[in-house]
Each structure stands twice: as C-alpha cells, then as structure tokens.
The first five atom37 places (N, CA, C, CB, O) and aatype in JSON, in Angstrom:
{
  "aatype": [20, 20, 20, 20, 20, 20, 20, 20, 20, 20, 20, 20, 20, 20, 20, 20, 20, 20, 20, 20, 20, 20, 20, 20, 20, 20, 20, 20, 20, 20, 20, 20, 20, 20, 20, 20, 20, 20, 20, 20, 20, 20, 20, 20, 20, 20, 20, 20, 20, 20, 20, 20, 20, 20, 20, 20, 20, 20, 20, 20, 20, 20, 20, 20, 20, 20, 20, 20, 20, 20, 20, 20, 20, 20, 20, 20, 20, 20, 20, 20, 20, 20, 20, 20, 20, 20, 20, 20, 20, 20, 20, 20, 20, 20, 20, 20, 20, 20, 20, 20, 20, 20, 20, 20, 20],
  "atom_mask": [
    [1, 1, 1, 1, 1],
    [1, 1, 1, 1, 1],
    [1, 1, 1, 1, 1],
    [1, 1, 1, 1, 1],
    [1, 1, 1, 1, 1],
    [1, 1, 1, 1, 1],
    [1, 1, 1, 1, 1],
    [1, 1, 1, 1, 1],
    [1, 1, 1, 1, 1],
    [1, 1, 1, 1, 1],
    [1, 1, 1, 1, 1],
    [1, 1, 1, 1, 1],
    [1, 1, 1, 1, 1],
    [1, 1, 1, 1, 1],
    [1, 1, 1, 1, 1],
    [1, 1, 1, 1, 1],
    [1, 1, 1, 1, 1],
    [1, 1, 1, 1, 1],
    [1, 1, 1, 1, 1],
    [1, 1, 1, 1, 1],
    [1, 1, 1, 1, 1],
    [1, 1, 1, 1, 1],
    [1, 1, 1, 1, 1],
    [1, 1, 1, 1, 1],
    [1, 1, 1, 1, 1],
    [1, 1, 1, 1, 1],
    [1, 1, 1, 1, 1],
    [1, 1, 1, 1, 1],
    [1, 1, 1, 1, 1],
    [1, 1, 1, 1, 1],
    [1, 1, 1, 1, 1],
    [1, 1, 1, 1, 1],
    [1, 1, 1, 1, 1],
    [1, 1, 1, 1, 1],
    [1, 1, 1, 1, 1],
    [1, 1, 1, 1, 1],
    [1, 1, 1, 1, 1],
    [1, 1, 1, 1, 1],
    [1, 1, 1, 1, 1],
    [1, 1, 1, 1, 1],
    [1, 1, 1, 1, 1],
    [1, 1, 1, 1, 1],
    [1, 1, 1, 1, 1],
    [1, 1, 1, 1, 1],
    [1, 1, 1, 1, 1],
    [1, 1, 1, 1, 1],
    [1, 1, 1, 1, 1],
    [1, 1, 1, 1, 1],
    [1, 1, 1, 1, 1],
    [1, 1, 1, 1, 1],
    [1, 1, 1, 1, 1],
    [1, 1, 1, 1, 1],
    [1, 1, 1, 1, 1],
    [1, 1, 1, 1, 1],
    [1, 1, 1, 1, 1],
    [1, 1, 1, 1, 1],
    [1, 1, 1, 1, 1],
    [1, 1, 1, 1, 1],
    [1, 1, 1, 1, 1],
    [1, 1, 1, 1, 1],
    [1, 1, 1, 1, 1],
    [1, 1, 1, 1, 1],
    [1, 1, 1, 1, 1],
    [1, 1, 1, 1, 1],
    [1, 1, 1, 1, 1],
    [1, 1, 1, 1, 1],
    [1, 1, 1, 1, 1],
    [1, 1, 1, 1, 1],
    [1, 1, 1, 1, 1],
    [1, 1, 1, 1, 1],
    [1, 1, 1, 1, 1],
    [1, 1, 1, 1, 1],
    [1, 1, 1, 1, 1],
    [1, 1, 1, 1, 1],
    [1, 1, 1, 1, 1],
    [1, 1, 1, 1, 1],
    [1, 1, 1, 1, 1],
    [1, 1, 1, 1, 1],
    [1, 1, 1, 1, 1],
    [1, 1, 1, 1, 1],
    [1, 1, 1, 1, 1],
    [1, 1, 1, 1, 1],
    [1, 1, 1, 1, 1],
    [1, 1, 1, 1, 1],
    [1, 1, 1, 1, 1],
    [1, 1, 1, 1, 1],
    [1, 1, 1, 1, 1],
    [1, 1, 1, 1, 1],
    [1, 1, 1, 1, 1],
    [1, 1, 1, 1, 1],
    [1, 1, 1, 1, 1],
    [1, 1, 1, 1, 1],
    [1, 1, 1, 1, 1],
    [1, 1, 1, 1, 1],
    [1, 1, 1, 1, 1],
    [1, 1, 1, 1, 1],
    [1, 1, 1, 1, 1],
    [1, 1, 1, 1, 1],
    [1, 1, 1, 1, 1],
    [1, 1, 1, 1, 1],
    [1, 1, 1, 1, 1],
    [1, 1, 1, 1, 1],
    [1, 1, 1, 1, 1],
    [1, 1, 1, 1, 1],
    [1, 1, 1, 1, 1]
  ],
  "atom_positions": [
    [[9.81, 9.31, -5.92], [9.22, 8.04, -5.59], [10.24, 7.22, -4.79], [8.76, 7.28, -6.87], [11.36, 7.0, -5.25]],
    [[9.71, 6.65, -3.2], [10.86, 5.84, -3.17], [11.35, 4.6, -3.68], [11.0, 5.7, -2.29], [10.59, 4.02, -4.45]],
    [[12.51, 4.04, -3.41], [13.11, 2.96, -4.2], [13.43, 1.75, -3.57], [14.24, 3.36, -4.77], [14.43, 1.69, -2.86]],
    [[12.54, 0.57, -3.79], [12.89, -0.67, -3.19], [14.87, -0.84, -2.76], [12.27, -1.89, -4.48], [15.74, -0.47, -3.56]],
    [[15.12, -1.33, -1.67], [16.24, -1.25, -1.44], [16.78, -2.62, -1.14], [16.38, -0.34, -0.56], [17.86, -3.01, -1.58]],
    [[16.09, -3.25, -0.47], [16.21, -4.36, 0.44], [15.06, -5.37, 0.32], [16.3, -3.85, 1.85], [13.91, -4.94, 0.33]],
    [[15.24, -6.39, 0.24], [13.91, -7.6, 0.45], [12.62, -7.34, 0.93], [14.23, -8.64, 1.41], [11.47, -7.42, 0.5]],
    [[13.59, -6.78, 2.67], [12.55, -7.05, 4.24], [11.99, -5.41, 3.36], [13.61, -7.06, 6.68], [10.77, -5.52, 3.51]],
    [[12.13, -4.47, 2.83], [11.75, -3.4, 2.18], [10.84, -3.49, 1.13], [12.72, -2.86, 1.8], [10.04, -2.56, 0.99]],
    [[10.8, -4.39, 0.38], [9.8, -4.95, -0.35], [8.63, -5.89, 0.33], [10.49, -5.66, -1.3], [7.44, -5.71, 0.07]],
    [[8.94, -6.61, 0.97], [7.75, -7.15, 1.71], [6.9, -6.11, 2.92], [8.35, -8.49, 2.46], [5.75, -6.25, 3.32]],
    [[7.63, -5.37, 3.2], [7.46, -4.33, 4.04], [6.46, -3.11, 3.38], [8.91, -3.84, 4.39], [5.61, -2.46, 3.98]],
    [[6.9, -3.02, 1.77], [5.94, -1.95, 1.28], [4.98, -3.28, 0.63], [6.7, -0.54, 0.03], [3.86, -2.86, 0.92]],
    [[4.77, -4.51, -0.03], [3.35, -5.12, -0.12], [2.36, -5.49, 0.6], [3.35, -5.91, -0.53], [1.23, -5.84, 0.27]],
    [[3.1, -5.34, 2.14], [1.91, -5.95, 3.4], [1.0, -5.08, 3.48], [2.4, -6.14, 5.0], [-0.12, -5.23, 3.97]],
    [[1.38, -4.29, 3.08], [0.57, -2.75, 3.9], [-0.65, -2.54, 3.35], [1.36, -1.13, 3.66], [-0.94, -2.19, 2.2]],
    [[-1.46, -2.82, 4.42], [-2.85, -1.8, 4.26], [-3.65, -1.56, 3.12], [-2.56, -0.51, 4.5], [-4.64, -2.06, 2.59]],
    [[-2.81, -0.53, 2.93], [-3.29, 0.27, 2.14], [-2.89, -0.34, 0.69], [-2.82, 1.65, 2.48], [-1.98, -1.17, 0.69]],
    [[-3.63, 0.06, -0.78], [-3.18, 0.04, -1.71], [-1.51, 0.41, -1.89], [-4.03, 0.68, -2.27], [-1.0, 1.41, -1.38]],
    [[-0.77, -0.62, -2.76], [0.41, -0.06, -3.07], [0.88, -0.63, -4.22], [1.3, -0.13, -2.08], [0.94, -1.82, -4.53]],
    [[1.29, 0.57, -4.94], [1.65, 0.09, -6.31], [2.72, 0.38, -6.55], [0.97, 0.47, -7.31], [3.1, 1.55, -6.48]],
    [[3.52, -0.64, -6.91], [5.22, -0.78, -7.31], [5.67, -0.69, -9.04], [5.78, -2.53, -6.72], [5.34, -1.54, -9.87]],
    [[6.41, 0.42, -9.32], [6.51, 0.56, -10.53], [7.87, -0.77, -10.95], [6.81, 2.3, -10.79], [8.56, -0.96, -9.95]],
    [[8.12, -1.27, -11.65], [8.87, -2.17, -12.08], [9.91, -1.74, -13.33], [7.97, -3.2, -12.38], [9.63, -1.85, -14.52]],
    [[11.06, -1.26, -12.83], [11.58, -0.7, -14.22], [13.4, -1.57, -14.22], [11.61, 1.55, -14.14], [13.98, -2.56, -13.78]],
    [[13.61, -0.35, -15.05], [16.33, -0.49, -15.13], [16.01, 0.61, -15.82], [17.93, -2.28, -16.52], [15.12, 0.78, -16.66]],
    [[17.27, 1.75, -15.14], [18.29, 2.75, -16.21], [18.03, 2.67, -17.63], [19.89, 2.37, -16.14], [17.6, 3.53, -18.4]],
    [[18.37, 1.53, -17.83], [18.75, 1.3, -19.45], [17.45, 1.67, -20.33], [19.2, -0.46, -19.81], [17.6, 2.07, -21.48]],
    [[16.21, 1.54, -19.77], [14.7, 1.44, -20.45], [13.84, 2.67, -20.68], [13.81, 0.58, -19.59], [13.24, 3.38, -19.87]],
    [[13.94, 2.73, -21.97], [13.8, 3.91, -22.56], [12.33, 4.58, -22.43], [14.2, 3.72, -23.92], [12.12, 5.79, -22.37]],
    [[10.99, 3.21, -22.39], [10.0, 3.72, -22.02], [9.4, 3.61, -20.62], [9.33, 3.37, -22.81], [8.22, 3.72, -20.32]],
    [[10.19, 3.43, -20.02], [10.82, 3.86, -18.03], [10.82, 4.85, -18.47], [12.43, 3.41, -17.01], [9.71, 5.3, -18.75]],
    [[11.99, 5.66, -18.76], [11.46, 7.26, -19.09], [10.29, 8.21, -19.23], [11.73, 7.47, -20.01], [9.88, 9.08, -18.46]],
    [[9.86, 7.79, -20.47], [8.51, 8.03, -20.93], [7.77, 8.03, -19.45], [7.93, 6.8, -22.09], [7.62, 9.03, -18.74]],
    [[7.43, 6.93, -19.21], [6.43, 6.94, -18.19], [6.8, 7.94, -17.17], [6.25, 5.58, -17.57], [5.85, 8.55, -16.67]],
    [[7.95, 8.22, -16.77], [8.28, 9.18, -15.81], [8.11, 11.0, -16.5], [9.96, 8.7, -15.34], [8.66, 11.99, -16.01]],
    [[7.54, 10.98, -17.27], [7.53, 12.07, -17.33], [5.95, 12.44, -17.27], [8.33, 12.45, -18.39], [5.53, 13.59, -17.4]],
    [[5.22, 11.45, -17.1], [3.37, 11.54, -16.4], [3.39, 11.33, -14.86], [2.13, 10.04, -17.08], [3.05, 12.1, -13.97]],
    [[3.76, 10.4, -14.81], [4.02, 9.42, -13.68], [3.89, 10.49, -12.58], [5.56, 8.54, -13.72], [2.95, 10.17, -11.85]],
    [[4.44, 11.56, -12.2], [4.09, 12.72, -10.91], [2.54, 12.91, -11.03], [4.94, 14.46, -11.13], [1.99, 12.03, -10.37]],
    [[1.99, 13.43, -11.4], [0.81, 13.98, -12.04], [-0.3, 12.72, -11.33], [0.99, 14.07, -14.0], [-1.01, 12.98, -10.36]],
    [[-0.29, 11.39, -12.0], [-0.93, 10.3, -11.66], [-0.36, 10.05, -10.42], [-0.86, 9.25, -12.59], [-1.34, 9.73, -9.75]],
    [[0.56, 9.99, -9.74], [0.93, 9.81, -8.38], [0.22, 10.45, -7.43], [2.13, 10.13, -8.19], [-0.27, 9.96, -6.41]],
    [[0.18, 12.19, -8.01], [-1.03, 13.16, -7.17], [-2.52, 12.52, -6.99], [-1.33, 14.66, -8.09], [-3.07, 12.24, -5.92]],
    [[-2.99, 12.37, -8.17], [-4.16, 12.01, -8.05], [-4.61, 10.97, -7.38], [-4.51, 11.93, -8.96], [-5.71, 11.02, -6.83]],
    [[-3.72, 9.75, -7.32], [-3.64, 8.85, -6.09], [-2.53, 8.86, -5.07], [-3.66, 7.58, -6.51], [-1.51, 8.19, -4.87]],
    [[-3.18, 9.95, -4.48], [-2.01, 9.78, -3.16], [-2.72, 9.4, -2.14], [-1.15, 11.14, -2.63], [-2.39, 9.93, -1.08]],
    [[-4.02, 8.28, -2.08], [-4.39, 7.95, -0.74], [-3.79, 6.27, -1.27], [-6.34, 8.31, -0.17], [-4.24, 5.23, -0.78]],
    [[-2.63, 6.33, -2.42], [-1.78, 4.55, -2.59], [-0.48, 4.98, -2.09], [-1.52, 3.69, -4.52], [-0.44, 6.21, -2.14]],
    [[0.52, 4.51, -1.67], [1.66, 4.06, -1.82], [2.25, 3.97, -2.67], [1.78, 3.35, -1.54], [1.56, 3.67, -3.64]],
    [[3.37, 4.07, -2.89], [4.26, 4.63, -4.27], [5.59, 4.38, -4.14], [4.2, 6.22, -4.57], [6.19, 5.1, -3.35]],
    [[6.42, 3.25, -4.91], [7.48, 2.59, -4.66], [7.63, 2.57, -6.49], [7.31, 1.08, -3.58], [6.78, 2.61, -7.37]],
    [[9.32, 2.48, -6.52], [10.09, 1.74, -7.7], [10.86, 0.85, -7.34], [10.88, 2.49, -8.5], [11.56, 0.99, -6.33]],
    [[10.88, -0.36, -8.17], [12.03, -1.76, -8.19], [13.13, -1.64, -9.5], [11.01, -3.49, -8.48], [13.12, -1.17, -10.64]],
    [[13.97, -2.26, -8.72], [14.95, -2.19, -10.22], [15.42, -3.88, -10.63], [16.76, -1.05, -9.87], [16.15, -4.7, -10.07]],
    [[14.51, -3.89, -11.98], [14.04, -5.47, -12.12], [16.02, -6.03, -12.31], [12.59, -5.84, -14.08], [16.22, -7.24, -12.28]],
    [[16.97, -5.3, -12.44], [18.14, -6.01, -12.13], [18.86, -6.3, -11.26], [18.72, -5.8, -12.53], [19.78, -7.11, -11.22]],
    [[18.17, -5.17, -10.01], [19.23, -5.59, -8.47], [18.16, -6.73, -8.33], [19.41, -4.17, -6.7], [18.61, -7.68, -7.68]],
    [[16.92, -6.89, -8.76], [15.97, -7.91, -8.15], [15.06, -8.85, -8.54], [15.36, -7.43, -7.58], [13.85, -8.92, -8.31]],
    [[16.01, -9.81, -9.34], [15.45, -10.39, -10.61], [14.36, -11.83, -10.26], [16.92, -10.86, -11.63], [13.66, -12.46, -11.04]],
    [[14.6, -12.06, -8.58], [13.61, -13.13, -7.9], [12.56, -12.43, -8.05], [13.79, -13.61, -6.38], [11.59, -12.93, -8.61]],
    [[12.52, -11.13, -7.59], [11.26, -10.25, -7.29], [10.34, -10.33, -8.62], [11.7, -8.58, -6.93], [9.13, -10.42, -8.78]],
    [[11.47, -10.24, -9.5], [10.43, -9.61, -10.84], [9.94, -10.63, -11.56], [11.16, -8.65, -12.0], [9.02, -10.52, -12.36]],
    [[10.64, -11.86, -11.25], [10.43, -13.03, -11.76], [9.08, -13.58, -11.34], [11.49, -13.85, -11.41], [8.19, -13.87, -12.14]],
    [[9.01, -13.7, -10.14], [8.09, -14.25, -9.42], [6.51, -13.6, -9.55], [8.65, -14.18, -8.07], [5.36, -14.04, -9.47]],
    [[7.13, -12.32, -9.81], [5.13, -11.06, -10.09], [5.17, -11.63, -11.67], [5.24, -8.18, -10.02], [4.12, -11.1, -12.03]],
    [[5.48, -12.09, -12.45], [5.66, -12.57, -13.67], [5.73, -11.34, -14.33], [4.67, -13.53, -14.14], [4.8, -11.15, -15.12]],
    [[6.64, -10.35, -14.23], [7.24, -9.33, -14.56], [7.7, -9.2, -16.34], [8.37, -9.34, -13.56], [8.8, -8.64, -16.28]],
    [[7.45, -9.4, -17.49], [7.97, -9.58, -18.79], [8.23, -8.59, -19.39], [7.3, -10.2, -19.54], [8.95, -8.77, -20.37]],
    [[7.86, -7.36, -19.14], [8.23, -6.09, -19.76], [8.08, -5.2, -18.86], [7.53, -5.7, -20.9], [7.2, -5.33, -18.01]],
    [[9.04, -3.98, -18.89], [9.14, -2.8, -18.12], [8.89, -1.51, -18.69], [10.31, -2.75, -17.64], [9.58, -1.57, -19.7]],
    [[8.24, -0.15, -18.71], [8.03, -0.5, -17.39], [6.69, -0.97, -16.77], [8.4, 0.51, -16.75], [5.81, -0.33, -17.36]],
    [[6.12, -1.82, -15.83], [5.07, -2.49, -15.09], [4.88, -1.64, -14.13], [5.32, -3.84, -14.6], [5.65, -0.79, -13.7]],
    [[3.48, -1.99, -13.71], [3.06, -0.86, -12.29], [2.05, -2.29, -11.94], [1.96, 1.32, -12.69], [1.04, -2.62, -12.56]],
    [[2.82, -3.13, -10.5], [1.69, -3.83, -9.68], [1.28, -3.16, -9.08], [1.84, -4.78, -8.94], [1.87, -2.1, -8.89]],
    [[0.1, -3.41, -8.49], [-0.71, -3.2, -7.5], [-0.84, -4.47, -6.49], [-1.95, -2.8, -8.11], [-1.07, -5.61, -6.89]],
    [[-0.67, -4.12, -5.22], [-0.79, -5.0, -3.94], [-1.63, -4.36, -2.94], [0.58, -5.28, -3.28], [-1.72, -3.14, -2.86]],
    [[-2.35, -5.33, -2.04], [-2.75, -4.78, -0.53], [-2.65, -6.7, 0.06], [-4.91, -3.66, -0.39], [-2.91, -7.87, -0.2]],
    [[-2.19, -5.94, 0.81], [-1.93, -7.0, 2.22], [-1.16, -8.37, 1.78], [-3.6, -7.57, 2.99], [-1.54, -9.5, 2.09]],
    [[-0.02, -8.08, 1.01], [0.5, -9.15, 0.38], [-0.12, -9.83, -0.67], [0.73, -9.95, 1.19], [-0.03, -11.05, -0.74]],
    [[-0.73, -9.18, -1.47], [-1.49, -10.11, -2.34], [-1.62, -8.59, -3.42], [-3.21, -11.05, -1.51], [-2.1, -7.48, -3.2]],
    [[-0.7, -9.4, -5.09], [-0.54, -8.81, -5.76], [-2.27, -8.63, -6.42], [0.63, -9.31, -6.39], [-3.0, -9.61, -6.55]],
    [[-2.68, -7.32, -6.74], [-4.1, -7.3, -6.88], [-4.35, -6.85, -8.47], [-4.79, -6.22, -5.72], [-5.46, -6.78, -9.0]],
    [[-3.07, -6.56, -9.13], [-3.16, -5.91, -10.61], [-2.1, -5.63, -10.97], [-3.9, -4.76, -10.84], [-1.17, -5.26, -10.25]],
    [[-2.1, -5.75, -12.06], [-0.82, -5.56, -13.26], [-1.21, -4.81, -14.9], [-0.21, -7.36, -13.66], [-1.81, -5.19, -15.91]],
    [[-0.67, -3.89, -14.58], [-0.6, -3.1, -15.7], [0.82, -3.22, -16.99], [-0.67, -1.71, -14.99], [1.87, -2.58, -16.96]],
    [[0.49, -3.99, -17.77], [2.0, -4.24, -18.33], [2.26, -3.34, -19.21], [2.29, -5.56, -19.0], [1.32, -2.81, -19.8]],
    [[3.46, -3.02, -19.45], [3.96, -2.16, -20.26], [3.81, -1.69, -21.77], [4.86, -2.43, -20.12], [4.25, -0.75, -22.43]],
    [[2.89, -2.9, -22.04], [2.15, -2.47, -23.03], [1.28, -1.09, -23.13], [1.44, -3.43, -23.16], [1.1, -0.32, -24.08]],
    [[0.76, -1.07, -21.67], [0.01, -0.27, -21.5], [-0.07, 1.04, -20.42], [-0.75, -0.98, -21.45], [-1.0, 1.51, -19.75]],
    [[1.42, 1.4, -20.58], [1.96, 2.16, -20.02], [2.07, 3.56, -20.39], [2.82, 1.68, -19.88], [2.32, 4.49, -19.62]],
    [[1.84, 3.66, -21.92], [2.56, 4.4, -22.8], [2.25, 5.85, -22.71], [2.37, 3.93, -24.09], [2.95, 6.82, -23.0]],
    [[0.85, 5.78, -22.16], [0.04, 7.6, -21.78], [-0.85, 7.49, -20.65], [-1.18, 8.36, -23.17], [-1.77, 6.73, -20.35]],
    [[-0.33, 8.39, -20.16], [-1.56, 8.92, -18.96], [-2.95, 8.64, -18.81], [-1.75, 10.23, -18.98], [-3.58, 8.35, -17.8]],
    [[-3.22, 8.74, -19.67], [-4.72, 7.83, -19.94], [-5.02, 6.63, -19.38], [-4.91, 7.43, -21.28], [-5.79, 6.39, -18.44]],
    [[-4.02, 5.5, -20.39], [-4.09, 4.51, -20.13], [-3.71, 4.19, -18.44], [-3.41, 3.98, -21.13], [-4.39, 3.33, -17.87]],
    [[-2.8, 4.78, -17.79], [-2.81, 4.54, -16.59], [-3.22, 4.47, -15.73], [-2.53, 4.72, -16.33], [-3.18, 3.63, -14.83]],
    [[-4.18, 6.31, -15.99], [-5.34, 6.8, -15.25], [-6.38, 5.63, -14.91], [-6.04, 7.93, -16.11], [-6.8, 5.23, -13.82]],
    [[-6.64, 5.26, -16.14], [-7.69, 4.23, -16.61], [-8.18, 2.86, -16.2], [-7.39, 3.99, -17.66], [-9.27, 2.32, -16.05]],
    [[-6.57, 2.44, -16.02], [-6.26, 0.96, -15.2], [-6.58, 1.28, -13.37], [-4.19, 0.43, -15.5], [-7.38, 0.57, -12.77]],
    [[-5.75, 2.53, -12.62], [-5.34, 2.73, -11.54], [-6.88, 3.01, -10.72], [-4.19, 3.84, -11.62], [-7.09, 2.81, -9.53]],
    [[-8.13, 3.68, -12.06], [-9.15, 3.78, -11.01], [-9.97, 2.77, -10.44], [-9.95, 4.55, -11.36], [-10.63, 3.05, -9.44]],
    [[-10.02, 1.65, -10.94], [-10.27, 0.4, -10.19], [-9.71, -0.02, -8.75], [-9.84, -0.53, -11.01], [-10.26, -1.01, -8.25]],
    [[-8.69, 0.61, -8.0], [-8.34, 0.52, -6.89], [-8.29, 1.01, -6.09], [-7.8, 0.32, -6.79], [-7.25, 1.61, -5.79]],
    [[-9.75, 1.04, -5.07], [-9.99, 2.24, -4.27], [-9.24, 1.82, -2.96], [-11.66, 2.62, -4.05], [-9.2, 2.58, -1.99]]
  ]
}
C-alpha cells in the first residue's frame, strides 16, 4: 500500500476522482496489525479505489482534522470531500470492512 509522505501527497491522493480510502494507523498499534493481515484480500476486491496509509504521528494536523480518535481508521474521500469513516472499532474482521467499503461505488 502506498504511504502518505508529504502534505501536497495527501491532498494529491483526496482530490482524486476516483474513490480513495486512506488507512490511518503508527508502528506501535497492535490492531494496525491485525487489520493488515485481511487488509490485501479487501484491497483486491476493491481495486477500482485507491489505496493509501497515514502515519497519525508524522501527521497529527491530518489526523486531527478527519477527527481521527482511534487507529486503525479507513476514510473514504472523492474529490476532496471526506465521504466515510470506518473507526476502529470496526475494523477488527474482514467482514466488518467488507461490509462498510460496499457502499462506495
């Protein structure tokens, strides 16, 4: 997945088009993990979205501002305009992800 790097890189992957959903995680977060071990699988199945990770500590305006409270989060954006939030509550299985993500064609 690639990895937010830069600002103009973040505004650069929410303008776009197309659906894009930004996973919101840090190293340190144990069910960041977890989720990465579905997370390929559900990426396949939507690969007509965009697919980015943030690291809510190099970028704590960023995460602040999507009202970011637990990691890990998966927004959803098109054309600058955050369109869904899946919070980490509800992160925990494939299911639940599946579940949230098909609402965004």
């Amino acid at each position: 997945m690639k990895k937010i790097e830069t600002n103009d890189s973040y505004q650069s992957f929410i303008n776009d088009t197309n659906v894009s959903i930004l996973k919101y995680e840090a190293n340190w977060c144990p069910d960041c993990k977890r989720l990465d071990f579905f997370i390929d699988d559900i990426m396949t199945e939507h690969d007509d979205k965009k697919w980015a990770q943030i690291d809510i500590e190099q970028f704590p305006e960023i995460t602040e501002e999507n009202d970011v409270m637990g990691i890990p989060s998966l927004l959803i954006y098109k054309e600058g305009k955050k369109i869904g939030h899946l919070h980490s509550a509800n992160t925990k299985n494939p299911d639940q992800v599946k579940d949230y993500l098909s609402q965004f064609k």
